[in-house]
Backbone as JSON, one array per atom type, in Angstrom:
{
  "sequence": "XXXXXXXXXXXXXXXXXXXXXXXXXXXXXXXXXXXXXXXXXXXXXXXXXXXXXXXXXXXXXXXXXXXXXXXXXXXXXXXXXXXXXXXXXXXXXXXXXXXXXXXXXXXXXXXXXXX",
  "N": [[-53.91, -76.95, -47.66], [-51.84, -75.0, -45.94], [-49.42, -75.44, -43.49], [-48.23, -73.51, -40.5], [-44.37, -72.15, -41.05], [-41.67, -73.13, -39.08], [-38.76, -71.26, -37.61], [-35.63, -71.37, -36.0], [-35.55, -69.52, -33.86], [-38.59, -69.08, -33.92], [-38.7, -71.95, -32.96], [-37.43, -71.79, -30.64], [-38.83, -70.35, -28.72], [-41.26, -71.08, -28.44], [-40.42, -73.56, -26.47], [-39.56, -72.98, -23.34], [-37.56, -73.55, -21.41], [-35.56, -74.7, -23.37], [-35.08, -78.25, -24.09], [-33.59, -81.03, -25.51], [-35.86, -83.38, -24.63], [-37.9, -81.34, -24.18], [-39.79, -81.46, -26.69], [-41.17, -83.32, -26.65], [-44.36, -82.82, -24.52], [-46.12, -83.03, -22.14], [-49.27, -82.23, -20.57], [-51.74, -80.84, -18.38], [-53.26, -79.29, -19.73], [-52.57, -79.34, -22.53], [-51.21, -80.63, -25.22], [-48.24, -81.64, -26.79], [-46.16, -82.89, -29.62], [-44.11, -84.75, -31.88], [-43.99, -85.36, -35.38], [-43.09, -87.38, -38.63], [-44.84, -87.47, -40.32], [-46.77, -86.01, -43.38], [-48.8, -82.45, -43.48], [-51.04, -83.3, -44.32], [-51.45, -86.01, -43.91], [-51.84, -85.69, -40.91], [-53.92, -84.02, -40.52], [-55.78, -85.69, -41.91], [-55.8, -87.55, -40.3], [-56.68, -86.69, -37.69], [-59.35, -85.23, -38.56], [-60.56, -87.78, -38.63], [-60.89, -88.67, -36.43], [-62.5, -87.0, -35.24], [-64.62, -87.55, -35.76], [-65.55, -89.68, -34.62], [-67.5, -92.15, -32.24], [-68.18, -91.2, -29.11], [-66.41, -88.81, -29.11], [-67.45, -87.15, -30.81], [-67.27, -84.67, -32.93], [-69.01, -82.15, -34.22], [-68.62, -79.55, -35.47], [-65.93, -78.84, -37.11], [-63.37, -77.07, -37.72], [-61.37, -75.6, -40.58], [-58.05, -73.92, -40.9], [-55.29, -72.5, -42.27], [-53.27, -74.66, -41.18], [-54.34, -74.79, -38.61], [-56.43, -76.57, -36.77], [-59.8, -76.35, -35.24], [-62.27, -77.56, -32.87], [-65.47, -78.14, -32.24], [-67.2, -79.36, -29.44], [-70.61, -82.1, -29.32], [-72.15, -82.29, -27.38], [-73.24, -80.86, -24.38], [-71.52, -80.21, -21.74], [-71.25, -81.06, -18.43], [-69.54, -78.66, -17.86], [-69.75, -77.16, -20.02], [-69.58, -77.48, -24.12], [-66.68, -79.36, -25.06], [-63.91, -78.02, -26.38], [-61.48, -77.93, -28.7], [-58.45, -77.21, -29.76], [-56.11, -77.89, -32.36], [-53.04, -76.72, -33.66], [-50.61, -76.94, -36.12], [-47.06, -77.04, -36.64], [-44.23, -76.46, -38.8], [-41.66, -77.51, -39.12], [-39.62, -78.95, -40.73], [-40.09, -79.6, -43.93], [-40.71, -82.46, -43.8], [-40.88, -82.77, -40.94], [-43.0, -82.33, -38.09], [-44.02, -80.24, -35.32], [-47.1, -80.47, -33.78], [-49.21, -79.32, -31.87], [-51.52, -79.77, -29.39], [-54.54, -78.04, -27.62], [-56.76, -78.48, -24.73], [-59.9, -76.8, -24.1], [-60.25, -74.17, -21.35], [-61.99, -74.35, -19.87], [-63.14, -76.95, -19.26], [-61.06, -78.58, -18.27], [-60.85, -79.75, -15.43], [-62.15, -82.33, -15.61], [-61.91, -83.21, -18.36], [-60.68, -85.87, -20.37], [-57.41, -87.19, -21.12], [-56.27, -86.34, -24.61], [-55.26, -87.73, -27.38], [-53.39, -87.91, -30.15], [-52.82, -90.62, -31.51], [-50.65, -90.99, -35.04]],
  "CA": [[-53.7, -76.25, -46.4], [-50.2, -75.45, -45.43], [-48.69, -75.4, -42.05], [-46.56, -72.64, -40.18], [-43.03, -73.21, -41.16], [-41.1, -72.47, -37.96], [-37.6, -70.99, -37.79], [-34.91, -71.31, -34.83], [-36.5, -68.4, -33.12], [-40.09, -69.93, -33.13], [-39.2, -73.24, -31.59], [-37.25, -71.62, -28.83], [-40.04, -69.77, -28.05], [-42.16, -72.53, -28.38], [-40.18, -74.25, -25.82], [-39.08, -71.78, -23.0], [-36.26, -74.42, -21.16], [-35.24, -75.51, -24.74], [-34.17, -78.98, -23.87], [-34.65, -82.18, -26.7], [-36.52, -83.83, -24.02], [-39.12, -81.32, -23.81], [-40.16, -81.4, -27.66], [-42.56, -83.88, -26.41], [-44.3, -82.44, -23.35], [-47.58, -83.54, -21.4], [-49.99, -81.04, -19.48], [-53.0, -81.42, -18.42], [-54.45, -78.19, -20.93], [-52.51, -79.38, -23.62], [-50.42, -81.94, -25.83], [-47.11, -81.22, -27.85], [-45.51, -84.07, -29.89], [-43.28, -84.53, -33.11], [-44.11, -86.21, -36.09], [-42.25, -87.18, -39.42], [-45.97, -87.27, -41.09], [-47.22, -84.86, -43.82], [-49.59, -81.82, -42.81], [-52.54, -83.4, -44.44], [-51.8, -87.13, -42.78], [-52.09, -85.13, -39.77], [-55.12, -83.34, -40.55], [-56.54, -86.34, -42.19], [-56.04, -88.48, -38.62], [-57.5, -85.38, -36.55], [-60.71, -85.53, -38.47], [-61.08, -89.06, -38.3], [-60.93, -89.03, -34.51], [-63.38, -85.97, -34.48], [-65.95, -88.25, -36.34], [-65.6, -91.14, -33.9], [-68.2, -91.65, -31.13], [-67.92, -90.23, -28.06], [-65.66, -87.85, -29.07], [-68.0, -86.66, -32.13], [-67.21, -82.74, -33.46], [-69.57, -81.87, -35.5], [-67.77, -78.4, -35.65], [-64.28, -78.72, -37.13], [-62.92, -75.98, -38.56], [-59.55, -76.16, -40.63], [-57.43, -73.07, -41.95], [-53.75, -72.16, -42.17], [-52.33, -75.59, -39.97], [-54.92, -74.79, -37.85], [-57.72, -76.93, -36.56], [-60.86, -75.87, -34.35], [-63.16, -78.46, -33.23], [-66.7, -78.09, -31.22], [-68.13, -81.02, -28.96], [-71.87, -81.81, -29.85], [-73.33, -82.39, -26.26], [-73.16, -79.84, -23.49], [-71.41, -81.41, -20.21], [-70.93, -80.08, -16.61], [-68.94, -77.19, -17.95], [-70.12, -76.66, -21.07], [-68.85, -78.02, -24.79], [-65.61, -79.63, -25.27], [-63.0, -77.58, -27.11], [-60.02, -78.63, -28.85], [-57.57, -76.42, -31.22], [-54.68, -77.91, -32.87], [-52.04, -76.39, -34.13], [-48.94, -77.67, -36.78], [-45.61, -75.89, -37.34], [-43.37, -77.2, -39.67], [-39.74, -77.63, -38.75], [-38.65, -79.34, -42.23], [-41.12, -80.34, -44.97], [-40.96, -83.91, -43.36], [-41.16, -83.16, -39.28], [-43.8, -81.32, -37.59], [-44.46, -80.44, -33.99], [-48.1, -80.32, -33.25], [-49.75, -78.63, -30.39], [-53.32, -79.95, -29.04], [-55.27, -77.71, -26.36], [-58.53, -77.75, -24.99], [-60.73, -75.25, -23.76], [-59.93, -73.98, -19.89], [-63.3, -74.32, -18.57], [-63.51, -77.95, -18.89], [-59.56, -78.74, -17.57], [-60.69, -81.03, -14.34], [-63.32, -82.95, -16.04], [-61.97, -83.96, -19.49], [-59.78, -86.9, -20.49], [-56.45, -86.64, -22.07], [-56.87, -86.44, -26.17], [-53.86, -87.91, -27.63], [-53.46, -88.17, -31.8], [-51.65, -91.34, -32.38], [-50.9, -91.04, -36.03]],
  "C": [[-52.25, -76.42, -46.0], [-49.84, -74.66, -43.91], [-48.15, -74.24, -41.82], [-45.27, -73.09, -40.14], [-42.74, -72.13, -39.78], [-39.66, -72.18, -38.52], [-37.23, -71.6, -36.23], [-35.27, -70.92, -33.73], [-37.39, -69.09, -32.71], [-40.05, -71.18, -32.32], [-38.69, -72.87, -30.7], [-38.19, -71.1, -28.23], [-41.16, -70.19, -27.54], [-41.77, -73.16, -26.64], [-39.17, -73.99, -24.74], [-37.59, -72.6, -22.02], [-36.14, -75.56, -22.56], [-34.44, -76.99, -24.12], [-34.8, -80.16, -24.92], [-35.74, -82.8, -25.79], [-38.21, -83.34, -24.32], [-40.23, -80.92, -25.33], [-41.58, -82.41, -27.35], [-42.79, -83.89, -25.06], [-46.03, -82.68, -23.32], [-48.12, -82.72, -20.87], [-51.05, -81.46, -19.75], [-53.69, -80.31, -19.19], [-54.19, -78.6, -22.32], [-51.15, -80.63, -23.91], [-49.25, -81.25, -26.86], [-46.32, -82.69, -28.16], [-45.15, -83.67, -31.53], [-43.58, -85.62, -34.09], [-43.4, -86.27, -37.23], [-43.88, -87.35, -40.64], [-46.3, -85.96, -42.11], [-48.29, -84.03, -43.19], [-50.93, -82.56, -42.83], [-52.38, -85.09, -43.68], [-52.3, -86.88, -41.77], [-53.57, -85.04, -39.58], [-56.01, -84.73, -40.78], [-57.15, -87.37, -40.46], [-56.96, -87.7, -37.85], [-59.26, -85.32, -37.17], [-61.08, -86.69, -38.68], [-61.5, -89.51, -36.8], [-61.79, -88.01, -34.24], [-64.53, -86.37, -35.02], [-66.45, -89.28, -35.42], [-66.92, -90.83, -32.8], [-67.98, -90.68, -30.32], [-67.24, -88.81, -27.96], [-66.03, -87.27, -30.71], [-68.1, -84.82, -32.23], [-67.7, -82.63, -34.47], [-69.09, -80.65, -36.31], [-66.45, -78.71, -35.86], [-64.03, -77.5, -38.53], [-61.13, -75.84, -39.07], [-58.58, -74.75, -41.23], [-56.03, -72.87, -41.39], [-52.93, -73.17, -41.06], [-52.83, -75.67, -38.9], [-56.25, -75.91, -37.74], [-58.76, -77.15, -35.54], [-61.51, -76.86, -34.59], [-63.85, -78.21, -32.12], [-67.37, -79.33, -30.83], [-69.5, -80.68, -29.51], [-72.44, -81.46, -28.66], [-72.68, -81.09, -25.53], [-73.1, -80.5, -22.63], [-71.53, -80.37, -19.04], [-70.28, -78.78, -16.86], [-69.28, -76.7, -19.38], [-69.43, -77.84, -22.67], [-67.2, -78.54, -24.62], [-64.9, -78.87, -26.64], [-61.88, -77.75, -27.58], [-59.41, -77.68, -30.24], [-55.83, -77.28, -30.69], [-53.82, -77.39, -33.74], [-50.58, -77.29, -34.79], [-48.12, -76.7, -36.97], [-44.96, -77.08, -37.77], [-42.08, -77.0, -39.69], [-39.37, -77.44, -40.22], [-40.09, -79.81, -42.69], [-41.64, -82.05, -44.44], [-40.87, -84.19, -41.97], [-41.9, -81.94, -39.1], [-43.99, -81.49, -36.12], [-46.47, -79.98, -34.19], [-48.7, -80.29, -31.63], [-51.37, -79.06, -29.83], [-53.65, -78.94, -27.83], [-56.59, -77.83, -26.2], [-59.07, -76.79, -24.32], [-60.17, -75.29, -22.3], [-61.1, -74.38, -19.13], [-63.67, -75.67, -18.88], [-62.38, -79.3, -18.62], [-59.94, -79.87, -16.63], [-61.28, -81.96, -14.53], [-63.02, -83.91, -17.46], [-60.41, -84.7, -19.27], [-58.29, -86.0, -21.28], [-56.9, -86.79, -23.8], [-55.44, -86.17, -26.69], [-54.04, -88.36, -28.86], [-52.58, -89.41, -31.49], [-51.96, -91.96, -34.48], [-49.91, -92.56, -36.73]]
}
């Protein structure tokens, strides 16, 4: 499975007050951070943490740098949703993107990869 390579273009776009700072940026829908990891370390970490308890996806779905994952239980707003996204700067740095679903925004925790 290989990543989107980004150009110049795509990360400004990516990152609409281009400043180094905001390469790694916090929100409460979603997660952006930089790693010097390969795609599949990545991937490999992401479904290790979607096996774990509480935070068990029986649904993960993986194609093109992409990866879709479905909660099991049904909460107050429904499943938990999580798509991550990799782009690939250089063969050896990647930004990755986490979001989760909108309709369960005030309710769910943060969900932070440390790889």
């Amino acid at each position: 499975m290989k990543p989107t390579s980004l150009n110049a273009f795509d990360i400004i776009s990516l990152f609409p007050d281009f400043v180094l700072s905001n390469l790694i940026k916090i929100c409460r829908s979603d997660a952006r951070f930089t790693t010097q990891n390969s795609a599949s370390t990545i991937i490999s970490r992401i479904e290790e943490v979607a096996s774990m308890g509480v935070l068990c996806f029986p649904q993960v779905k993986k194609k093109d740098g992409t990866v879709k994952m479905l909660g099991r239980k049904e909460g107050r707003k429904g499943k938990l949703a999580i798509h991550v996204e990799i782009f690939e700067i250089t063969p050896a740095f990647h930004v990755v993107e986490v979001k989760k679903n909108q309709e369960i925004l005030q309710n769910a925790g943060s969900f932070v990869i440390k790889a």
